[in-house]
N, C-alpha and C positions, 0 to 999 in steps of 0.2 A: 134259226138258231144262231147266236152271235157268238165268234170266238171263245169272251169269256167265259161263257154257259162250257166249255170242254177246257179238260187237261190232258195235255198231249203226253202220252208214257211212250219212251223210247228202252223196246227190248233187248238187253245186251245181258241178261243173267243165263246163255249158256253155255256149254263146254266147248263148242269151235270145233270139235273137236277132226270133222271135214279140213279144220286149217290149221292142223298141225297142236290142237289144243291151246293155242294161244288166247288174248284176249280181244276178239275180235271189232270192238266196239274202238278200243285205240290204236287200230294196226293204222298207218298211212295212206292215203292217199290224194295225192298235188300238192306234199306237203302238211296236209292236216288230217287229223283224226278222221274215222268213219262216220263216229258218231257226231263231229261235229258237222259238218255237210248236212247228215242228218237235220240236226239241231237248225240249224241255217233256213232248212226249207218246212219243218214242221211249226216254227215257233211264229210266226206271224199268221196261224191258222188257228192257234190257241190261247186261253188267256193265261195258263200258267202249265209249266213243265215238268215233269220227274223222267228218270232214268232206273228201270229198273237191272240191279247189277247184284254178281253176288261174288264178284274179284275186284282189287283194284278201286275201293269204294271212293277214297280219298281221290285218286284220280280224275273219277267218274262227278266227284262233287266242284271239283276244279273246275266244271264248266258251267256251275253258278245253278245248279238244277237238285233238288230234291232227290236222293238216291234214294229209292223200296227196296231193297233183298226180298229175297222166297222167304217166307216162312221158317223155314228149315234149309238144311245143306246140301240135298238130295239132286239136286237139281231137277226138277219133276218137270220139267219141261214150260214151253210159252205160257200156258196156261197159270203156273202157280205166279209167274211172272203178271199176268193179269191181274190175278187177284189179289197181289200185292197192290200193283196199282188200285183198283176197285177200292181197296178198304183205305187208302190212305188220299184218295181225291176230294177236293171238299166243291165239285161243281157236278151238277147231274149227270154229266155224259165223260167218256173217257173215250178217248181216242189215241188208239195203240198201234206204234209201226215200230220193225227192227232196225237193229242200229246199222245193216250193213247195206241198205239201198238209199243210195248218194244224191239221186235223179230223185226220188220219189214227186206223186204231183204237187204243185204248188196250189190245187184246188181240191185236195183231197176231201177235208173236212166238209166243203160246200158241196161237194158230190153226192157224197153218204149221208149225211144231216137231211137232202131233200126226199127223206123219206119219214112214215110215222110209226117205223118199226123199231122195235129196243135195238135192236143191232142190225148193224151194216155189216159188209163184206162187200169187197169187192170183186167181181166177175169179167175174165178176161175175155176177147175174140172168141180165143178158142175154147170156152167154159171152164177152162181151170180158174177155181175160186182162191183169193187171197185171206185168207182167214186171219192170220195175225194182225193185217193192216184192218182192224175193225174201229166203229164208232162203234158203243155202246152203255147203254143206261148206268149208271153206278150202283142204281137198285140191285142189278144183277148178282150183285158181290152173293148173296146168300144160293143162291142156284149153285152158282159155280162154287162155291165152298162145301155145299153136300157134295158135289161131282168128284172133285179131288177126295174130300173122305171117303169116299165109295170106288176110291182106286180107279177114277180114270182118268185116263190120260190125254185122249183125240181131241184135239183141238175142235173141227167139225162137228163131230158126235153132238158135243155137248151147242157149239154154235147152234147147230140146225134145227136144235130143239128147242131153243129160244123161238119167241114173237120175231123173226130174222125176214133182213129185206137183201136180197142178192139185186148189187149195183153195178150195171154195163160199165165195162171201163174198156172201151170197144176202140176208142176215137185216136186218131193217125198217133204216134208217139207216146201213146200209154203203154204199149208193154215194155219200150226199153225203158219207163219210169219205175219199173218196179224189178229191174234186172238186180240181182243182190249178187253180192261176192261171198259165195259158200266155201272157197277154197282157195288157194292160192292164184292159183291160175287165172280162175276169177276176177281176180283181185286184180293182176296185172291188165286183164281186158278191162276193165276197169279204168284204169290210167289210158290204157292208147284210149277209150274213147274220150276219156276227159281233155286229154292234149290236143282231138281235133273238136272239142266242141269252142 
């Protein structure tokens, strides 16, 4: 699968609300947004970009990316966030990561791609699964669209029950690629590590 074939959606549409309800996606860090660090190691993995947001949109377009909102104002979680993306990518594959993990891999997409299943996920050492950071099909948009009608919510749930390929991301320095700032505090371990890297 070559780059162009995916659009990379970066999820910043929810309430923070672990960080004081602010908007997480433009809090700082080494001086720059979350989301652009993000943007910095997602965008040469794909051939074109959105930002799913549903604050701050004007902001969020200031970084030169296609803004999706939810459907609605409800905030319904990663999920509707998806399927915003889903209906508005014009390349077969979507590949989704949040805005608040700065390290993410720089070989995300050729990780997950090297499988023949509608959706990736990534799979930690210690088997916790990363569900938001997924690759998957664009076909999917109508599953996931009965799913939220039918009032659900679990991210998993509805992953698992896709054609799903769970992807080792076992190897020396993958877990602090995926370390995200949920909180403030976070956010600060965040900066000491960036100062010594």
């Amino acid at each position: 699968m070559k780059p162009k074939e995916i659009t990379g959606l970066i999820l910043a549409g929810g309430r923070a609300s672990r960080m004081g309800g602010v908007d997480k996606g433009l809090q700082l860090l080494s001086s720059k947004a979350l989301v652009t660090h993000v943007l910095e190691r997602l965008r040469p993995q794909v051939g074109t970009m959105m930002i799913n947001a549903n604050r701050h949109l004007d902001d969020y377009a200031a970084f030169g990316c296609t803004v999706v909102p939810d459907a609605d104002a409800s905030f319904a979680g990663p999920l509707a966030g998806l399927l915003a993306g889903l209906q508005q990518a014009q390349t077969g594959w979507l590949l989704s990561v949040p805005c608040d993990v700065p390290r993410l891999p720089l070989d995300l997409a050729a990780r997950l791609a090297a499988t023949d299943a509608d959706l990736a996920i990534p799979v930690m050492a210690d088997g916790r699964t990363q569900p938001v950071f997924c690759l998957l099909r664009r076909s999917l948009a109508t599953s996931l669209a009965t799913y939220l009608d039918n009032d659900g919510r679990k991210v998993e749930t509805w992953m698992l029950a896709q054609r799903h390929a769970l992807v080792p991301f076992d190897q020396p320095g993958d877990a602090a690629a995926f370390f995200n700032a949920n909180t403030l505090a976070e956010l600060h371990s965040l900066e000491s590590l960036e100062g010594r890297a």
